[in-house]
C-alpha positions in Angstrom: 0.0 0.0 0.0 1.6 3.4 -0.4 2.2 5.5 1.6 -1.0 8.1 1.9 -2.9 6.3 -0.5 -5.7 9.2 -1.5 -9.5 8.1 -1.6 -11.6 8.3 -4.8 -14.0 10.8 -4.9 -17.4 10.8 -3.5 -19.7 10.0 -6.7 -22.8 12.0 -7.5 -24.9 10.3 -4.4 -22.5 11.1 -1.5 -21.0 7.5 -2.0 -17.5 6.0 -2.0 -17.4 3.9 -5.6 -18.0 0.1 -5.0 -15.1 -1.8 -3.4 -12.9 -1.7 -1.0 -10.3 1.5 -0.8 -7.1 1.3 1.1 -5.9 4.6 2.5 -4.6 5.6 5.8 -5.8 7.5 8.7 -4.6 11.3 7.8 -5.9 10.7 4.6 -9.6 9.7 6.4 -9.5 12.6 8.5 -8.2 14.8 5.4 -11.5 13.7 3.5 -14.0 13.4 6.4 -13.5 15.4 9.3 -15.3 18.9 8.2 -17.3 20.2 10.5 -17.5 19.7 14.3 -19.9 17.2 14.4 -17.5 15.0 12.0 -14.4 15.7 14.4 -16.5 14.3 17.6 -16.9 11.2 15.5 -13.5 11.3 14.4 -12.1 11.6 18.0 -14.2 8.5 18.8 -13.0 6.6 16.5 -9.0 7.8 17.5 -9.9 6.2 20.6 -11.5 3.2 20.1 -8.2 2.6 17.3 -6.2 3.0 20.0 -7.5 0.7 22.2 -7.5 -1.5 19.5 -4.0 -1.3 18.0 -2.4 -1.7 22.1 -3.5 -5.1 21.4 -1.4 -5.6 18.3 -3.8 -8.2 17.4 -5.7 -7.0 14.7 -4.4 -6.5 11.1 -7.1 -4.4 9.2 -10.2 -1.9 10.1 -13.1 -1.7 7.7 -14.6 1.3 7.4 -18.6 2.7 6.6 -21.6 4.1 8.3 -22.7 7.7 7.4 -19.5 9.2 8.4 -17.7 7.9 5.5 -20.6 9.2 3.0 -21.4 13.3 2.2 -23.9 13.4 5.4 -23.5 17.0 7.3 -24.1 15.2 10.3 -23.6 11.2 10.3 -24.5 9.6 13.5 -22.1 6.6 13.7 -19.2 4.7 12.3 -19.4 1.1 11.2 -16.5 -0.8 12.0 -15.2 -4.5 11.4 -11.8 -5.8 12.8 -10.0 -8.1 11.4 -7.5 -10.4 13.9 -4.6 -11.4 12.3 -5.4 -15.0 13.1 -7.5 -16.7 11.4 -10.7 -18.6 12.6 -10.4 -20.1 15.3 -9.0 -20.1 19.2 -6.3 -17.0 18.3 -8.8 -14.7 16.6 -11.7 -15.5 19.4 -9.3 -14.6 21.8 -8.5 -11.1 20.5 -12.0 -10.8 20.0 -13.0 -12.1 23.9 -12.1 -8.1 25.2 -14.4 -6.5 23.2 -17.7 -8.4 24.2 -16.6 -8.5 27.8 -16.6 -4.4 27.6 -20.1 -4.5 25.6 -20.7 -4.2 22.7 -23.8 -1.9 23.2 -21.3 0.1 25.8 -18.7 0.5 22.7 -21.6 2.0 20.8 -22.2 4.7 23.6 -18.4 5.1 23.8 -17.4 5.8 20.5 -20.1 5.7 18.5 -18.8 2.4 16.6 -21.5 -0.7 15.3 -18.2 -3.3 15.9 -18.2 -6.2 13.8 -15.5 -9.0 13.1 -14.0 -10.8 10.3 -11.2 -13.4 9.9 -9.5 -15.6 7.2 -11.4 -19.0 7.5 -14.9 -18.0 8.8 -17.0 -20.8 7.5 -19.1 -20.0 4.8 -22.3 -19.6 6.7 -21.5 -16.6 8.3 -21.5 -12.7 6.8 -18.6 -11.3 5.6 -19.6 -7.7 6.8 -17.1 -6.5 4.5 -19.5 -7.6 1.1 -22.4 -6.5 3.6 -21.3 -3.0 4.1 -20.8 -2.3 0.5 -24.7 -3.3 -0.2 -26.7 0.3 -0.3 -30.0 -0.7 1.2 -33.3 -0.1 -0.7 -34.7 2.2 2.0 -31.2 4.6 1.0 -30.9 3.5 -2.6 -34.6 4.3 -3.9 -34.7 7.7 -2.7 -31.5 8.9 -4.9 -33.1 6.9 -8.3 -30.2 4.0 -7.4 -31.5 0.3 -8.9 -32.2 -2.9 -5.6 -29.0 -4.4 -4.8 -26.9 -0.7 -5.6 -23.2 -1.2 -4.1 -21.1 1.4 -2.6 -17.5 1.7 -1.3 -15.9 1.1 2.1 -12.4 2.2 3.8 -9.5 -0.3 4.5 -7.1 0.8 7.0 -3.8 -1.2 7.7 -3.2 -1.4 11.4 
């Protein structure tokens, strides 16, 4: 990845294009922090990436939720972490601290909806990161976008 890999523009709907885009975290905050509602999300989010990068047990953090999209005033950050074990007794154990704080309580903290993904998970279970990229028909259909309309979402290296 190089270094301060820059973001594609928003597209006409307030959207990232589909896929994932790699870029770092001065580049995020260079794109998305612009007013002060946008900074107390963004010093949320410095928080709870701290918290998870003392752990040194993640590898990746998916990024998308209104505050990655053209809203004046997005409400929360959706996040997935992604251990750098695969499935299995590693990765749950780098998961383990985060349901033992709450999820709901990281919510109220820092305004993060946490999710997980890891190399392995069996096939029956969502791979948020395709998830995230779906634009739901309640948001879609309002700005003339077609049923199963994808968008983009942020990969930072951690």
């Amino acid at each position: 990845m190089p270094n301060n890999p820059i973001l594609p523009p928003l597209h006409y709907f307030g959207y990232l294009p589909e896929g994932v885009h790699d870029t770092d975290l001065e580049q995020l905050q260079l794109r998305f922090v612009t007013n002060p509602d946008r900074r107390i999300l963004w010093e949320r989010l410095l928080s709870f990436l701290e918290w998870v990068t003392s752990m040194q047990q993640f590898s990746h953090a998916y990024i998308d939720g209104g505050f990655i999209t053209n809203k004046v005033i997005p409400q929360d950050i959706d996040l997935i972490l992604q251990p750098k074990a695969p499935y299995g007794p590693e990765a749950f154990a780098a998961m383990e601290p985060f349901f033992a704080k709450g999820i709901d309580n990281i919510f109220t903290t820092h305004s993060v909806h946490l999710h997980f993904w890891c190399e392995g998970f069996p096939g029956g279970m969502s791979d948020f990161r395709r998830f995230f990229q779906y634009l739901r028909p309640q948001d879609a259909a309002p700005l003339g976008l077609r049923e199963g309309a994808r968008k983009g979402i942020v990969r930072i290296k951690l």
